[in-house]
C-alpha positions as CSV (number, residue, x, y, z in Angstrom):
1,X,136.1,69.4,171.1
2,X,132.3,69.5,172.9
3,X,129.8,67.4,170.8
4,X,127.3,69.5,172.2
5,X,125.6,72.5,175.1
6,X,125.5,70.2,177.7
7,X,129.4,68.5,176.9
8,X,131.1,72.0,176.7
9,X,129.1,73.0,179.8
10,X,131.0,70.4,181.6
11,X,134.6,70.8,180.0
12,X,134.4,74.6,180.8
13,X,135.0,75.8,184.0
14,X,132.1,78.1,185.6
15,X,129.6,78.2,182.0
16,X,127.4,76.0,183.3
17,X,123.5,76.8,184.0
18,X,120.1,75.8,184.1
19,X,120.1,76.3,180.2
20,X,123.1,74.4,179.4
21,X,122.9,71.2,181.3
22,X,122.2,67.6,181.2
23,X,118.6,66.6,182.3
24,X,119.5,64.9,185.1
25,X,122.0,67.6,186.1
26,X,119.0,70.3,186.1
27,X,116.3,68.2,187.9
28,X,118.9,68.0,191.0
29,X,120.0,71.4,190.4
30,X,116.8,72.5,190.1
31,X,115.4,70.9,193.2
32,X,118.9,72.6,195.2
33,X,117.3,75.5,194.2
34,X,114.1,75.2,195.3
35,X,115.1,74.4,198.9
36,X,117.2,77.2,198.9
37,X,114.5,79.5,197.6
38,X,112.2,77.7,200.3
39,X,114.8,78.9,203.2
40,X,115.2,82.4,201.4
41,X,111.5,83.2,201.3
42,X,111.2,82.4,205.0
43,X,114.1,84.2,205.9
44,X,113.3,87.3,204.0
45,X,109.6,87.1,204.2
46,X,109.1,88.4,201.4
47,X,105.8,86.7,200.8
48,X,104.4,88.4,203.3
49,X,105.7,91.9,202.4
50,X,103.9,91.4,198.9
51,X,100.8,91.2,200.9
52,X,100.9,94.6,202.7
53,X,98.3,96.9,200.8
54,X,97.2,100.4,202.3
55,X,94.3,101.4,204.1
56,X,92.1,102.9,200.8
57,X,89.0,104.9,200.7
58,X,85.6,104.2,200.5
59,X,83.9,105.2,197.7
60,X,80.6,106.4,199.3
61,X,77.6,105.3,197.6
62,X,76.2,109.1,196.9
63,X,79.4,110.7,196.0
64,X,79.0,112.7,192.7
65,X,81.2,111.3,189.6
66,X,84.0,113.7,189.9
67,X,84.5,113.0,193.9
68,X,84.3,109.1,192.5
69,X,87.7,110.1,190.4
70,X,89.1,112.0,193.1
71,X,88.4,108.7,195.4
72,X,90.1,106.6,192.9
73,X,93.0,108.7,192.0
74,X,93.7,108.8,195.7
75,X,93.9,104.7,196.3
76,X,95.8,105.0,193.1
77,X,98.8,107.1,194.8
78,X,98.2,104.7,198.1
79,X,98.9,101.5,195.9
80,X,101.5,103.3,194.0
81,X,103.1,104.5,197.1
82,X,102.3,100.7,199.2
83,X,104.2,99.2,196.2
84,X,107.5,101.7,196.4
85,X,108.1,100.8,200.1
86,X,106.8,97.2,199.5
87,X,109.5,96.7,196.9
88,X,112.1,98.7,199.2
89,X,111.6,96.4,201.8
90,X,111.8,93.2,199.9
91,X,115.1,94.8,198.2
92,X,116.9,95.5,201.7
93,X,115.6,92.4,203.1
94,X,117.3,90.6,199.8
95,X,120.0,92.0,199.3
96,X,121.2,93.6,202.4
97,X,119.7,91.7,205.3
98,X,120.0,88.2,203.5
99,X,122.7,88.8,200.9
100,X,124.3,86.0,201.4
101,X,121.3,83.3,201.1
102,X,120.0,85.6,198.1
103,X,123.7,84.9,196.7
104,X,123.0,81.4,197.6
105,X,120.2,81.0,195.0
106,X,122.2,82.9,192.7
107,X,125.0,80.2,192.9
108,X,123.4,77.3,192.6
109,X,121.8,78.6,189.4
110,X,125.5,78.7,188.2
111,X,126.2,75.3,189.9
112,X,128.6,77.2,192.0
113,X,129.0,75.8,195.1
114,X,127.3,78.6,197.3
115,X,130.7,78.3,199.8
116,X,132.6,79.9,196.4
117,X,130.0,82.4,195.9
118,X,132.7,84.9,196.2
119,X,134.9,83.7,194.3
120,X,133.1,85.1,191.0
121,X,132.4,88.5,189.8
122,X,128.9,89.8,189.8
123,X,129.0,89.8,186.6
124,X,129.2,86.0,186.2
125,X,126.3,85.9,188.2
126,X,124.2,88.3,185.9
127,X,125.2,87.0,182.5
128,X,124.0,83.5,184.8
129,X,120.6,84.6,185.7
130,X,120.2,86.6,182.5
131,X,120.2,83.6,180.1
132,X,118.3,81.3,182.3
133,X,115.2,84.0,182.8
134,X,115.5,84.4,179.1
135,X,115.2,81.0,178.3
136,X,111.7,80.7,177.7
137,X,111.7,76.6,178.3
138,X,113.5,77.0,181.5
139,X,111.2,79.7,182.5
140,X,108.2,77.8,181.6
141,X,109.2,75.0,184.0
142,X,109.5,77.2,186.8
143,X,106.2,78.6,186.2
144,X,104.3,75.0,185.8
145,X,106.2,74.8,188.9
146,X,105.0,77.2,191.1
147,X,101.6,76.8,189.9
148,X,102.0,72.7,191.0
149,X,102.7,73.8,194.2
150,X,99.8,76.5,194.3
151,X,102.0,79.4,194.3
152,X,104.5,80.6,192.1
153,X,107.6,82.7,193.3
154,X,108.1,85.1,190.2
């Protein structure tokens, strides 16, 4: 019998995660990751995608209140409808275009070898990436993270 998380992690086939393993195992799991999401951000370029905003109106400087609103509400729908098609695009370029490296980050988050990727349901992969984002330690390390490096990828 396991004498604890990180023990049964490694006696049962396909439960471990970022949430359930040793210290050492998640520092060199967690750095597999990061190169991989390094490679995936270029790839998709998603970065860049999140930086498209539309062309918005001025507000003129004698415009009465109400045409002030009107401005506003307009660059409202813009950003609304920038994000939609911002968001569309980084979804295709995720999940179709790079499914495969997206899958990638997916795997190693389940240290799955990312050549046996297929080898488990989606499933696996959800109940995976599930408990790790609702981890709140794990998710704070990722966040100190990204801010270390200057710029965070959540």
């Amino acid at each position: 019998m396991a004498r604890n998380k990180a023990e049964a992690a490694q006696t049962e086939p396909g439960t471990k995660n970022l949430t359930n393993c040793t210290p050492t195992e998640f520092l060199q799991q967690t750095n597999k990751i990061r190169k991989s999401v390094e490679k995936w951000l270029k790839l998709t370029d998603i970065s860049n995608i999140r930086k498209e905003t539309p062309k918005l109106y001025d507000i003129p400087e004698d415009a009465t209140e109400e045409e002030k609103i009107e401005i506003r509400e307009k660059n409202k729908a813009l950003a609304a409808e920038q994000a939609k098609a911002n968001i569309s695009r980084i979804l295709d370029a995720a999940m179709e275009d790079h499914a495969q490296e997206t899958l990638e980050i997916l795997a190693l988050c389940a240290f799955v070898d990312p050549k046996n990727v297929d080898d488990y349901p989606m499933s696996f992969y959800f109940k995976t990436f599930s408990a790790i984002i609702s981890d709140e330690d794990t998710m704070s390390f990722f966040g100190l993270l990204g801010r270390l490096v200057g710029k965070s990828i959540f």
